[in-house]
Biopython code that builds the backbone (N, CA, C, O; Angstrom):
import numpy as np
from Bio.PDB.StructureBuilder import StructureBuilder

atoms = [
    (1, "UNK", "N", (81.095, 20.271, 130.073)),
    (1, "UNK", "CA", (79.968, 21.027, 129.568)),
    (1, "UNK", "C", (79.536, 20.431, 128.235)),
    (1, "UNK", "O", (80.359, 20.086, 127.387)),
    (2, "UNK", "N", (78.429, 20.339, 128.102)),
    (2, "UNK", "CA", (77.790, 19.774, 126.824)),
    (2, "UNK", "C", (78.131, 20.955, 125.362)),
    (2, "UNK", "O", (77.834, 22.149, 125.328)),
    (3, "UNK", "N", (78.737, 20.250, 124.413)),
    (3, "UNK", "CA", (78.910, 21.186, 123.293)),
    (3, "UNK", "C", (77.562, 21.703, 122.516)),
    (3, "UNK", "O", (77.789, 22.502, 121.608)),
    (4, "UNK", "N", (75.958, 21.301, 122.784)),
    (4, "UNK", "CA", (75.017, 22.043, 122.617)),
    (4, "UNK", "C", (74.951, 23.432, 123.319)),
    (4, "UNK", "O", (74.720, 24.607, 123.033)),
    (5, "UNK", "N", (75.151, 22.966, 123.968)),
    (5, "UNK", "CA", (75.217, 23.887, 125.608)),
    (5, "UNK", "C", (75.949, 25.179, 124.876)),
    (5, "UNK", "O", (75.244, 26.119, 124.508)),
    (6, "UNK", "N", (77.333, 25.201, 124.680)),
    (6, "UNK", "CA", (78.408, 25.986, 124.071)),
    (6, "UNK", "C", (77.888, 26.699, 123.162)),
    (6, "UNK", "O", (77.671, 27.910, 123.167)),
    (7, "UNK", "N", (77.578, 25.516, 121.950)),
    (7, "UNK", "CA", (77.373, 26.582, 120.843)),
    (7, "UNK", "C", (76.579, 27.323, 120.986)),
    (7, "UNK", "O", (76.743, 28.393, 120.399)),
    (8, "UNK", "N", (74.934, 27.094, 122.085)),
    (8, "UNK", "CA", (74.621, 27.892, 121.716)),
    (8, "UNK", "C", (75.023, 29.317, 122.165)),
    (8, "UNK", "O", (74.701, 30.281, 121.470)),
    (9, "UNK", "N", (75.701, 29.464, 123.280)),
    (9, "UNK", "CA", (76.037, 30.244, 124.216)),
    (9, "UNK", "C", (76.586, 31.124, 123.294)),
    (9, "UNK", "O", (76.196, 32.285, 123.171)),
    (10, "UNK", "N", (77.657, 30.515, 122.507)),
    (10, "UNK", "CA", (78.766, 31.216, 122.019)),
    (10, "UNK", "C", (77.488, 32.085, 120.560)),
    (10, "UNK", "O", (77.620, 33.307, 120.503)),
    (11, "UNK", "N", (76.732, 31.649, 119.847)),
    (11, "UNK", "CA", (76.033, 31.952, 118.867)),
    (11, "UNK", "C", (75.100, 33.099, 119.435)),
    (11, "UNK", "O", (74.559, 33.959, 118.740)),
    (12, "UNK", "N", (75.002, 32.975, 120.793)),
    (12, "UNK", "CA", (73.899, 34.358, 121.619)),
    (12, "UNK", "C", (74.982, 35.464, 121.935)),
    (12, "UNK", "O", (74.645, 36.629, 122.147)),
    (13, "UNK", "N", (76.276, 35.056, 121.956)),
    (13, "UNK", "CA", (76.823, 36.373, 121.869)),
    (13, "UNK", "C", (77.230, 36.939, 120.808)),
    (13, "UNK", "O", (77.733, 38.024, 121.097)),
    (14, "UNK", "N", (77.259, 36.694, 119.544)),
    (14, "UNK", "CA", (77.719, 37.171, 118.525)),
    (14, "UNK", "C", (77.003, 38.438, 118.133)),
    (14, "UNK", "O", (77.644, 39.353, 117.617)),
    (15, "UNK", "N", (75.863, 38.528, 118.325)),
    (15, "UNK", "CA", (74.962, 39.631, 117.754)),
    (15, "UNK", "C", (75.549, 40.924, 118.956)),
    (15, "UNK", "O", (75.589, 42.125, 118.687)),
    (16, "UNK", "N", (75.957, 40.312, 120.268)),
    (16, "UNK", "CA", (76.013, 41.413, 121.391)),
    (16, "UNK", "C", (77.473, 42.069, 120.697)),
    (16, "UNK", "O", (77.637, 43.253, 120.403)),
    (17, "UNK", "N", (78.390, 41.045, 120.540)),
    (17, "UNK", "CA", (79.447, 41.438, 120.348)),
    (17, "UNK", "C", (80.101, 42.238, 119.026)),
    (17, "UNK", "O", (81.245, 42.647, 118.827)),
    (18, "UNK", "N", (78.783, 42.288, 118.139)),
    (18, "UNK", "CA", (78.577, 42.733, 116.885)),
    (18, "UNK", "C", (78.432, 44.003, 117.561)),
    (18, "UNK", "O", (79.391, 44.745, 117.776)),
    (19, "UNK", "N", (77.158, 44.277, 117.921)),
    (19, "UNK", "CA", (76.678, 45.657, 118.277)),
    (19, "UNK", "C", (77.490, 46.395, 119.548)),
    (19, "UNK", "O", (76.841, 47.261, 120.135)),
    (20, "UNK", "N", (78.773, 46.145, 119.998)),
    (20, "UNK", "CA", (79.812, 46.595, 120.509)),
    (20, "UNK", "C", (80.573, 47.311, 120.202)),
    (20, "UNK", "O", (80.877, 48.466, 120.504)),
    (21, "UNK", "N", (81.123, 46.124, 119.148)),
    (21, "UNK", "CA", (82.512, 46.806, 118.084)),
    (21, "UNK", "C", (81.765, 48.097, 117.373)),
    (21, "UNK", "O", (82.320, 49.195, 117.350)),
    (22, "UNK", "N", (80.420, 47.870, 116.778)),
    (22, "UNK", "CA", (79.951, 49.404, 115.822)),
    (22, "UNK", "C", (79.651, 50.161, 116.767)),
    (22, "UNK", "O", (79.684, 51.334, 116.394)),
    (23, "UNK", "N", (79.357, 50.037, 117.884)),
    (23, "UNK", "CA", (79.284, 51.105, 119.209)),
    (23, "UNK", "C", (80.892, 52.163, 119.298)),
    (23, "UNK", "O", (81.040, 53.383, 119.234)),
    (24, "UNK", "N", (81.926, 50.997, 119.472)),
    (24, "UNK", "CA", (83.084, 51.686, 119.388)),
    (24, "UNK", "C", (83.777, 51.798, 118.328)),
    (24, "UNK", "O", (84.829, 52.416, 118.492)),
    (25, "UNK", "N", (83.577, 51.432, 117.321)),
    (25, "UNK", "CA", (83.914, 52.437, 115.710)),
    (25, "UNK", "C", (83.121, 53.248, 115.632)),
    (25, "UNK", "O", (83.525, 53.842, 114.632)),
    (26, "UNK", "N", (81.825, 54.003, 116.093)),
    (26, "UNK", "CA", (80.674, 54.817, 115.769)),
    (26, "UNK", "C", (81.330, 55.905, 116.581)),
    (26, "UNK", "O", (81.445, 57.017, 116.065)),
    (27, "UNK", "N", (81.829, 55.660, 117.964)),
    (27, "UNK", "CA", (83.029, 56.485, 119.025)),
    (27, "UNK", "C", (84.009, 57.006, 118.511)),
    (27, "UNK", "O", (84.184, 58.223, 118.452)),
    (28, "UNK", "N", (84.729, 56.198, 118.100)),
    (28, "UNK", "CA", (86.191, 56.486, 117.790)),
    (28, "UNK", "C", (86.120, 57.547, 116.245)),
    (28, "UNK", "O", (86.768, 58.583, 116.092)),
    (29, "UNK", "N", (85.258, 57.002, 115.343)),
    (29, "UNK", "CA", (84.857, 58.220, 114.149)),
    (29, "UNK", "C", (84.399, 59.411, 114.451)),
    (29, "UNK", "O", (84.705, 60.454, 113.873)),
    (30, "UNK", "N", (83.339, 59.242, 115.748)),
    (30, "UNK", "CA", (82.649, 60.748, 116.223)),
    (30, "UNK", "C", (84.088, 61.618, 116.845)),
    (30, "UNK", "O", (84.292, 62.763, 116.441)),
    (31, "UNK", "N", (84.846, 61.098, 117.643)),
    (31, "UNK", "CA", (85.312, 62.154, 118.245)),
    (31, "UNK", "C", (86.945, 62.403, 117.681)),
    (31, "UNK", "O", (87.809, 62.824, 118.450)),
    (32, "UNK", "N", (87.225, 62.086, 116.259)),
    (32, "UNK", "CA", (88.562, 61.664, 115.456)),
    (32, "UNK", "C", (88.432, 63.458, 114.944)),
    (32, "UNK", "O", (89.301, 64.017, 114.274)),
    (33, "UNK", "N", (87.080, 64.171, 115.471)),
    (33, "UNK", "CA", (87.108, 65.455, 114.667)),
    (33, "UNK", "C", (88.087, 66.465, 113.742)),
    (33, "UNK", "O", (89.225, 66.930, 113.818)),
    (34, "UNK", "N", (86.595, 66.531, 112.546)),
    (34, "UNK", "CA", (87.165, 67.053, 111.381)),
    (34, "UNK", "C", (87.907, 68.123, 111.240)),
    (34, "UNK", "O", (87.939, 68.713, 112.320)),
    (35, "UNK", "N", (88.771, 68.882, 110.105)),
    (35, "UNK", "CA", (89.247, 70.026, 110.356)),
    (35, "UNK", "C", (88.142, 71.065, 110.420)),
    (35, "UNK", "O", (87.084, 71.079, 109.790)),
    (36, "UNK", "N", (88.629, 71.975, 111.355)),
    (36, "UNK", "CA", (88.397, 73.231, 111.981)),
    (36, "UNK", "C", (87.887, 73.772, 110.624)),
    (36, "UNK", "O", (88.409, 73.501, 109.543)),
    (37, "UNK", "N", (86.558, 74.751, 110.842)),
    (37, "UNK", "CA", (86.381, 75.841, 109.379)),
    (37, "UNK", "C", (87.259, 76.676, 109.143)),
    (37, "UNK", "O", (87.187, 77.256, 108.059)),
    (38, "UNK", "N", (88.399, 77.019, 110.099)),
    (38, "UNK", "CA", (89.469, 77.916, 109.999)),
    (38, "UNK", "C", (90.552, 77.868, 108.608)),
    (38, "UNK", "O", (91.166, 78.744, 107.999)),
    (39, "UNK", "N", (90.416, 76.144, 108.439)),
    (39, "UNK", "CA", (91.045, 75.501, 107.194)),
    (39, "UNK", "C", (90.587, 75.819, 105.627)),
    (39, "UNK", "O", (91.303, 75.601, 104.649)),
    (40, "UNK", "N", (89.239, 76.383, 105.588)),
    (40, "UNK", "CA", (88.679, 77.236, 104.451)),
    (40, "UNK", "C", (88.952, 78.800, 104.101)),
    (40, "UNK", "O", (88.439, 79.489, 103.219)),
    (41, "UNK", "N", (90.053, 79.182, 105.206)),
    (41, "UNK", "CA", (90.421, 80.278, 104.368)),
    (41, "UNK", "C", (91.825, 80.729, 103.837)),
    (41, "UNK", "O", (92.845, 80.249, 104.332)),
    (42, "UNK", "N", (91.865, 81.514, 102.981)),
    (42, "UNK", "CA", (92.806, 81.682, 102.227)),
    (42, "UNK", "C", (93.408, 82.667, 102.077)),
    (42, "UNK", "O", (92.441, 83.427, 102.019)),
    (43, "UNK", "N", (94.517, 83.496, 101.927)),
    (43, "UNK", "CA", (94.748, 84.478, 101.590)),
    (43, "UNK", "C", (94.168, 85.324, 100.463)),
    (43, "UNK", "O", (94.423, 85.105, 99.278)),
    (44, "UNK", "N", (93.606, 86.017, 100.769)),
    (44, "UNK", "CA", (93.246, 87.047, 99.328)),
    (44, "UNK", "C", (91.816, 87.016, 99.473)),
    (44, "UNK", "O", (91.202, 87.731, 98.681)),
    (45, "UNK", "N", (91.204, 86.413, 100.225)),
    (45, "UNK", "CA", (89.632, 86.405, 100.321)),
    (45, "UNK", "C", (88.978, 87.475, 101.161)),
    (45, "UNK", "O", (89.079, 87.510, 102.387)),
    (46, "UNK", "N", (88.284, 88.368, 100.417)),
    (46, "UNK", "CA", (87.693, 89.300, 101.077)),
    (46, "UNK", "C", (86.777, 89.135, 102.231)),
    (46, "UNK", "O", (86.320, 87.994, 102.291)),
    (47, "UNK", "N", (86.369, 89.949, 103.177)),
    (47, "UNK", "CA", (85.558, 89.917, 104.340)),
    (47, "UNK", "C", (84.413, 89.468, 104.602)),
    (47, "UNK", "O", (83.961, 88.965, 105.630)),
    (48, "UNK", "N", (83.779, 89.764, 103.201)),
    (48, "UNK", "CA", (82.250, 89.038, 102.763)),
    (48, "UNK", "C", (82.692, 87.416, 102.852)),
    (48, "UNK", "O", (82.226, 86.541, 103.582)),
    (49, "UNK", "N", (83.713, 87.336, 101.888)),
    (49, "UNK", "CA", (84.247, 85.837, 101.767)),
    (49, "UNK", "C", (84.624, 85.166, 103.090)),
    (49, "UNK", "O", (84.409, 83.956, 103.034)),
    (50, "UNK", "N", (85.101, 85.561, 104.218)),
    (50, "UNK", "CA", (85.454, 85.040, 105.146)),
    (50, "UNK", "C", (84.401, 84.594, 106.258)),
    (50, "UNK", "O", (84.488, 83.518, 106.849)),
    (51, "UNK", "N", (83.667, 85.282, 106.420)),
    (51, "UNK", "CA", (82.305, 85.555, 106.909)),
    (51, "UNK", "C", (81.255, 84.929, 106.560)),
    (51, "UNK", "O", (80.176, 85.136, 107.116)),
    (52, "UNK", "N", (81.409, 84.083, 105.605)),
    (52, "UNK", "CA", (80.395, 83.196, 104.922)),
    (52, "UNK", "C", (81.043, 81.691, 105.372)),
    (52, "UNK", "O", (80.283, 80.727, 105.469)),
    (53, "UNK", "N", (82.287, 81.571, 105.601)),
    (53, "UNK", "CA", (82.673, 80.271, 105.912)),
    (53, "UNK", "C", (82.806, 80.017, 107.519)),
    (53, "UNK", "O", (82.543, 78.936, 108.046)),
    (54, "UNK", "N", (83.306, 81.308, 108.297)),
    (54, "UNK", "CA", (83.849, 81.338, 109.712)),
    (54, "UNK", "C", (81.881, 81.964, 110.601)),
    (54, "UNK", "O", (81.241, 81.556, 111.570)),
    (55, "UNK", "N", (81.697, 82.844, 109.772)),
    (55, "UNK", "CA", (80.103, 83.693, 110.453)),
    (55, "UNK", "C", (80.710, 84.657, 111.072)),
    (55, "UNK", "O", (81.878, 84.954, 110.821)),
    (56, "UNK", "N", (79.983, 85.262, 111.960)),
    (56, "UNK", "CA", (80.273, 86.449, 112.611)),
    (56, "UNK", "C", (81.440, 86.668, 113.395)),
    (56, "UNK", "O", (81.654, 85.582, 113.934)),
    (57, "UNK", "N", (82.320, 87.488, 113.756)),
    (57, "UNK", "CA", (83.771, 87.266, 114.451)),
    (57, "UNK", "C", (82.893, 87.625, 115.641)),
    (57, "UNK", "O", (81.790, 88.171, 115.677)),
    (58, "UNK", "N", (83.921, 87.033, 116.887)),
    (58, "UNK", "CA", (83.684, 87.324, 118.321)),
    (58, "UNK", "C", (83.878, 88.747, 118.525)),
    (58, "UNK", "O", (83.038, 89.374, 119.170)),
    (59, "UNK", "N", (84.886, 89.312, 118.048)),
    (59, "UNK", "CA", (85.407, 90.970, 117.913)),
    (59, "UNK", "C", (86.345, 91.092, 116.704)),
    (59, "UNK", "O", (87.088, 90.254, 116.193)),
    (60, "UNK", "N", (86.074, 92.507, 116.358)),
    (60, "UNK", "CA", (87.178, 92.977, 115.668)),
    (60, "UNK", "C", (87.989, 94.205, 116.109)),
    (60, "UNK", "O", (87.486, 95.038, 116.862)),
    (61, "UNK", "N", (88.912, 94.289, 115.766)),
    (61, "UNK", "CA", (89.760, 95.411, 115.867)),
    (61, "UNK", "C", (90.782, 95.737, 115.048)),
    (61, "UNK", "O", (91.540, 94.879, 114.598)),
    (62, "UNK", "N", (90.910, 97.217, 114.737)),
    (62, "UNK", "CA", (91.856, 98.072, 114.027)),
    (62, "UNK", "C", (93.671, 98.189, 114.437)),
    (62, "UNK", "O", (93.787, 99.089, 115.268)),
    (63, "UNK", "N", (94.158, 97.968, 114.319)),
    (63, "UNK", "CA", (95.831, 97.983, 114.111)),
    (63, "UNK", "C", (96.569, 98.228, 113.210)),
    (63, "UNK", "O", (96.599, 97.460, 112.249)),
    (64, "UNK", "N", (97.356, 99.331, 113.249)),
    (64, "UNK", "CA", (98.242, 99.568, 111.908)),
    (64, "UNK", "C", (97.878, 99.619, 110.918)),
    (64, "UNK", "O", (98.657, 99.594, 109.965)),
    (65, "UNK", "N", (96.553, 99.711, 110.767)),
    (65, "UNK", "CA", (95.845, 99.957, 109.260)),
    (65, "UNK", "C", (95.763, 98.734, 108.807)),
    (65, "UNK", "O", (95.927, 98.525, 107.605)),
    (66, "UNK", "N", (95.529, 97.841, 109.580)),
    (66, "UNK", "CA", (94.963, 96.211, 109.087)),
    (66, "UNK", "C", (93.477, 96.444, 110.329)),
    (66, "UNK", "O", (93.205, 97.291, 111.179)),
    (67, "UNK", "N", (92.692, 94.951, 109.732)),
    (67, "UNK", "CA", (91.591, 95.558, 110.227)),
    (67, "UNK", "C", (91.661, 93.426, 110.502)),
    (67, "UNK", "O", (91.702, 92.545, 109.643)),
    (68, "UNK", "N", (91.643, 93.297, 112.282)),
    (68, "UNK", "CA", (91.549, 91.916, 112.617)),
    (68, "UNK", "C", (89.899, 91.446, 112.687)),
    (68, "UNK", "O", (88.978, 92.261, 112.657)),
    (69, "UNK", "N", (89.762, 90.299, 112.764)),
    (69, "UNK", "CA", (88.463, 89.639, 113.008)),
    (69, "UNK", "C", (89.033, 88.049, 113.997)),
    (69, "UNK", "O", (89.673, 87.087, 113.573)),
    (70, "UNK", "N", (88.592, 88.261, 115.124)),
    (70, "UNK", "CA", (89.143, 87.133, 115.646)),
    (70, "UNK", "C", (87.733, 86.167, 116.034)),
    (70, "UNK", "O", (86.647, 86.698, 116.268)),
    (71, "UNK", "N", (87.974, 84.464, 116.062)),
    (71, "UNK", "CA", (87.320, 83.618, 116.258)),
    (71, "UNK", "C", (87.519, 82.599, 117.618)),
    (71, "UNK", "O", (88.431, 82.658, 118.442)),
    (72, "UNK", "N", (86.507, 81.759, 117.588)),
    (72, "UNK", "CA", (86.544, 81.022, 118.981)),
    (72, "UNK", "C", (86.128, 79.802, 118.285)),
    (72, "UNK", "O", (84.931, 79.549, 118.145)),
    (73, "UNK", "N", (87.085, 79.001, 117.822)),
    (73, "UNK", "CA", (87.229, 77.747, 116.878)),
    (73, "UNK", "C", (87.854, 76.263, 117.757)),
    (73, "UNK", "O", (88.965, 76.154, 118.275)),
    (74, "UNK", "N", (86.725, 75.200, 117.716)),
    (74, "UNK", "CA", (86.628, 73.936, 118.372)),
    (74, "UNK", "C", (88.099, 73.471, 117.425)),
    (74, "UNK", "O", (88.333, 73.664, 116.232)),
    (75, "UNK", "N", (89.029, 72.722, 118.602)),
    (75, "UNK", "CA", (90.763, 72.484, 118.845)),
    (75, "UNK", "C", (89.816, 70.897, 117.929)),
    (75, "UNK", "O", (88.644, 70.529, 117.845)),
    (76, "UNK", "N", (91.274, 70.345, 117.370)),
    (76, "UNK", "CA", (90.349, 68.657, 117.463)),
    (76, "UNK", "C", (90.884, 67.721, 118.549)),
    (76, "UNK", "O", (91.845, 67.723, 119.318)),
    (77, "UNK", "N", (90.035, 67.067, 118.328)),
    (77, "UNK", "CA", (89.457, 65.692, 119.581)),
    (77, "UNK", "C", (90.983, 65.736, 120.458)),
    (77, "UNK", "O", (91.005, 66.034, 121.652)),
    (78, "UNK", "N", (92.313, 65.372, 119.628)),
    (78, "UNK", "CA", (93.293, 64.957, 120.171)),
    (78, "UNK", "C", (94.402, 66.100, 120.756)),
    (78, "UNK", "O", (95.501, 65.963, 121.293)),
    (79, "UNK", "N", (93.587, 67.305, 120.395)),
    (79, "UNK", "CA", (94.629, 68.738, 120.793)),
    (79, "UNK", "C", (93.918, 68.932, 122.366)),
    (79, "UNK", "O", (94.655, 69.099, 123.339)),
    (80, "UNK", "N", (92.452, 68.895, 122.507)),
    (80, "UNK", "CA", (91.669, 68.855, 123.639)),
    (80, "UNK", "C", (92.057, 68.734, 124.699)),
    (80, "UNK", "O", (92.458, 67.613, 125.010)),
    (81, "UNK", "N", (92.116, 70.018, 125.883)),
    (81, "UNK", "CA", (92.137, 69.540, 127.384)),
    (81, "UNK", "C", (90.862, 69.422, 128.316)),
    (81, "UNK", "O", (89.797, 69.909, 127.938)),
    (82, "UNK", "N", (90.962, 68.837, 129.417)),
    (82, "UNK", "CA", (89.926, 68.811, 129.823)),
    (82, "UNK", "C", (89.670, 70.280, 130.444)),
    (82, "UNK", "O", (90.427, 70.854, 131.227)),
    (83, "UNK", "N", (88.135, 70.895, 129.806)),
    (83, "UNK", "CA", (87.713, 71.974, 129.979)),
    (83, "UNK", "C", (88.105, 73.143, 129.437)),
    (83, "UNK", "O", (87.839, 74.325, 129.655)),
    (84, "UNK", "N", (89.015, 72.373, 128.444)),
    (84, "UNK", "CA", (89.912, 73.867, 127.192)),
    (84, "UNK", "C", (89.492, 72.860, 125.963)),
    (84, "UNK", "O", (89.914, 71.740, 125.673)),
    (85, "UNK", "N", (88.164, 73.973, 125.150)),
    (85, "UNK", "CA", (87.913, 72.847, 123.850)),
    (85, "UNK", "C", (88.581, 73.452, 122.516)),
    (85, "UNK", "O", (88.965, 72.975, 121.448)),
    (86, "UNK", "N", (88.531, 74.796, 123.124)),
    (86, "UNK", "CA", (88.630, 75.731, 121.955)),
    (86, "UNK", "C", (89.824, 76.635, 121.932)),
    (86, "UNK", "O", (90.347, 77.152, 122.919)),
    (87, "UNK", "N", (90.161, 76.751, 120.775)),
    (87, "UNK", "CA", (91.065, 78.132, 120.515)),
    (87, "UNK", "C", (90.788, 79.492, 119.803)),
    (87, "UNK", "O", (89.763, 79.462, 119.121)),
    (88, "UNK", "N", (91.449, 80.655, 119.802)),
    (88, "UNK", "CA", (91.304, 81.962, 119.513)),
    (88, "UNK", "C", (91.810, 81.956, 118.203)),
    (88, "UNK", "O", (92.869, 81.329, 118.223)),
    (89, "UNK", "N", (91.546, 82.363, 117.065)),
    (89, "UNK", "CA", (92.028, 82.625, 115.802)),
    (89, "UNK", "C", (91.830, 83.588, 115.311)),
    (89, "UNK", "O", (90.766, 84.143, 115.583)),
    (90, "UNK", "N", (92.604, 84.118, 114.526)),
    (90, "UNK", "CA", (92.604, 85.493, 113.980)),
    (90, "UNK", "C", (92.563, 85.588, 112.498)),
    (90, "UNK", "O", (92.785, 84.585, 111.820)),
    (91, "UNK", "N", (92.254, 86.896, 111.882)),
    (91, "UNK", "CA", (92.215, 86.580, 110.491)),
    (91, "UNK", "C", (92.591, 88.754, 109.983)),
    (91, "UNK", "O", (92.028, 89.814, 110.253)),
    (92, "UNK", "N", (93.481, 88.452, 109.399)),
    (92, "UNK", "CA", (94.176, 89.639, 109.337)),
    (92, "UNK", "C", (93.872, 90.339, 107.900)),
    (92, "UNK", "O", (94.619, 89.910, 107.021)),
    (93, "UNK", "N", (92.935, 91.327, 107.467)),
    (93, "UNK", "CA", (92.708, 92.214, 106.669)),
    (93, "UNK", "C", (94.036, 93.261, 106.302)),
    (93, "UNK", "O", (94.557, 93.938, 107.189)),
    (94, "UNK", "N", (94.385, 93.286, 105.242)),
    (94, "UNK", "CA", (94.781, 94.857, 104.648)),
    (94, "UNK", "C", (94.373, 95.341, 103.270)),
    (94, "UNK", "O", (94.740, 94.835, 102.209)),
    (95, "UNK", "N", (93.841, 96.029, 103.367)),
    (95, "UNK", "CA", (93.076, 96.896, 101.718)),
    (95, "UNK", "C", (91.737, 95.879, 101.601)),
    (95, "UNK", "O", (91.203, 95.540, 100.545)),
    (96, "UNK", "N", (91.432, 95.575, 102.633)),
    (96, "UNK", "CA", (90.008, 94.432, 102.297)),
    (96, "UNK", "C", (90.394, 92.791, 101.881)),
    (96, "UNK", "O", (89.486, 91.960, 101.841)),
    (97, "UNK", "N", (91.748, 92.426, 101.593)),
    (97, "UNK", "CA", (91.852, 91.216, 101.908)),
    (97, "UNK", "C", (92.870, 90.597, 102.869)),
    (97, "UNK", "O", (93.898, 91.114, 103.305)),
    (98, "UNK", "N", (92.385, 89.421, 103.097)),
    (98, "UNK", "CA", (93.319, 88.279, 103.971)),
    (98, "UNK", "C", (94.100, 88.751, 103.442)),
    (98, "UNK", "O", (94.089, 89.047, 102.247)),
    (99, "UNK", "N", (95.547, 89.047, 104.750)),
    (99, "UNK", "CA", (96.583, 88.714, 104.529)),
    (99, "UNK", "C", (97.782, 88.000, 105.094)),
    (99, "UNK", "O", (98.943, 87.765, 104.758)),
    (100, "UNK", "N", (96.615, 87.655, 106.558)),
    (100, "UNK", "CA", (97.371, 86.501, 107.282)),
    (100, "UNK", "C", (96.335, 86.016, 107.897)),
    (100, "UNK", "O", (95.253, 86.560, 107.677)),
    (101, "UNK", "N", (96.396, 84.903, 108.798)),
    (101, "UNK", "CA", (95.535, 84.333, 109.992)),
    (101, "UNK", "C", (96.428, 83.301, 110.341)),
    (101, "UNK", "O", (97.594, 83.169, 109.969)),
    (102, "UNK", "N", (95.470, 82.264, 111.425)),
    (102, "UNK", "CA", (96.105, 81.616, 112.198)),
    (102, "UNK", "C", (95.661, 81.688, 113.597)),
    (102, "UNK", "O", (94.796, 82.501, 113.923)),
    (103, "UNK", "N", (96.375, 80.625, 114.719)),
    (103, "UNK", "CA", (96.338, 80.789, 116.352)),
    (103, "UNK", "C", (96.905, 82.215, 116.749)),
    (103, "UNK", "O", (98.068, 82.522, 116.484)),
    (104, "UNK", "N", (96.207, 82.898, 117.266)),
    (104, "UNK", "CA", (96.684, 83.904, 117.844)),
    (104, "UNK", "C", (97.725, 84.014, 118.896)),
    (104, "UNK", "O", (98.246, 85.095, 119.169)),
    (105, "UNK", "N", (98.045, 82.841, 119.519)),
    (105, "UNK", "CA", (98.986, 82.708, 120.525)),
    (105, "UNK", "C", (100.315, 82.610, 119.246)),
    (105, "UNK", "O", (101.451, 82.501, 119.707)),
    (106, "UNK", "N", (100.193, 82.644, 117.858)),
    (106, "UNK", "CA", (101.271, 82.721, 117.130)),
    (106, "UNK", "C", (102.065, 84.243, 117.256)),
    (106, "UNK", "O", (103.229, 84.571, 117.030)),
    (107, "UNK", "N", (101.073, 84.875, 117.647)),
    (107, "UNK", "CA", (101.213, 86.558, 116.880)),
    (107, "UNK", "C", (102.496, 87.040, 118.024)),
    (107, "UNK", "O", (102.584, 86.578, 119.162)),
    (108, "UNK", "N", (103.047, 87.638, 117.675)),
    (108, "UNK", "CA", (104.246, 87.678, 118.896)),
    (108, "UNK", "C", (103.309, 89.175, 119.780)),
    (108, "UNK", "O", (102.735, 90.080, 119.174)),
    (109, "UNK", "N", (103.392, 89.056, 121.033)),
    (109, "UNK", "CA", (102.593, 89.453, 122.192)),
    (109, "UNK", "C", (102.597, 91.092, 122.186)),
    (109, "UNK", "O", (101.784, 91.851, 122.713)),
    (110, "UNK", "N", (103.690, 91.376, 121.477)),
    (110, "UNK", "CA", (102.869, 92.909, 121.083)),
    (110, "UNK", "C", (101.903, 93.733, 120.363)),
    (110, "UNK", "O", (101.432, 94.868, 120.442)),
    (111, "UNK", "N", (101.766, 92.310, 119.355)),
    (111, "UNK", "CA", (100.605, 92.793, 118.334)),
    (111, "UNK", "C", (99.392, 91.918, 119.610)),
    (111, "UNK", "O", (98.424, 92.549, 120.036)),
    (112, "UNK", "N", (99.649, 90.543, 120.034)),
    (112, "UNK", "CA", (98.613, 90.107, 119.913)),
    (112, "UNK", "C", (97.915, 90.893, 121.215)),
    (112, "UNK", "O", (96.697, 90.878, 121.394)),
    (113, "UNK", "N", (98.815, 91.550, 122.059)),
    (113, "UNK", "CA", (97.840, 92.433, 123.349)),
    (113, "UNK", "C", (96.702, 93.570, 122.497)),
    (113, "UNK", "O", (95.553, 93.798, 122.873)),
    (114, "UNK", "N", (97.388, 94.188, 121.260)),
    (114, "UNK", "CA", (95.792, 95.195, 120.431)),
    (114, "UNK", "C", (94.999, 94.186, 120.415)),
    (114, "UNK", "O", (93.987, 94.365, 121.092)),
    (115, "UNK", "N", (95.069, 93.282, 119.944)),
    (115, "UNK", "CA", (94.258, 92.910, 119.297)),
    (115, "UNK", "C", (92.857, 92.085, 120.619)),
    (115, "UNK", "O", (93.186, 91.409, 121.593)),
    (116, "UNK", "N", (91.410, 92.417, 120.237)),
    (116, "UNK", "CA", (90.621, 91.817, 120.887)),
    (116, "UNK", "C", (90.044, 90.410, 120.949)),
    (116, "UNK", "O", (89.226, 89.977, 120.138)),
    (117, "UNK", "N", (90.505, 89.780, 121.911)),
    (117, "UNK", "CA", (90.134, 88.373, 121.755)),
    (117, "UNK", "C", (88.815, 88.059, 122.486)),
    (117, "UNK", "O", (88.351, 86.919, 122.460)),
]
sb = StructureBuilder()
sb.init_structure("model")
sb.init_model(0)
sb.init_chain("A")
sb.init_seg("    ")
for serial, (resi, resn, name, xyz) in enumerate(atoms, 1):
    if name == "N":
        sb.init_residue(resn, " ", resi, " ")
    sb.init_atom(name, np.array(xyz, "f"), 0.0, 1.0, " ", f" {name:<3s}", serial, name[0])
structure = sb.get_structure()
């Protein structure tokens, strides 16, 4: 084969093979997903406060004189099954502030059956 021939061959793919690799780093960054908004809350933050970072709860409900707010919060990229994106989270009030949250599949199954998911 003639080495005109080559180079140029090899010089017409560089631009393809450019716009590949940023195809699949542009992939691999999109779906590396960020932490969950669940990660913005804190203990001690009142309801107004929680509600401004998470939005509206799916349901709430009353227990033992704590007052739950549970969520429907995107898992990341690598927790993901196919057709399970999301998980249930909870966020546990007493006297008007956080005083716990978390996966609700944490809560041991007698609290977590009150509670509305």
């Amino acid at each position: 084969m003639d080495n005109t021939l080559l180079k140029k061959t090899t010089m017409g793919m560089r631009p393809a093979l450019t716009l590949l690799f940023a195809c699949f780093a542009f992939l691999l960054v999109g779906c590396s997903g960020g932490p969950s908004r669940i990660e913005g809350i804190a203990e001690g933050m009142t309801k107004k406060e929680v509600v401004a970072v998470l939005g509206e709860p799916r349901y709430t409900s009353q227990v033992s004189g704590s007052e739950y707010l549970t969520y429907k919060v995107w898992r990341s990229f690598w927790r993901r099954a196919p057709g399970n994106y999301t998980d249930i989270h909870y966020v546990q009030f007493t006297n008007g502030r956080v005083v716990q949250y978390g996966d609700i599949r944490t809560l041991p199954d007698s609290m977590r059956s009150k509670i509305k998911e």
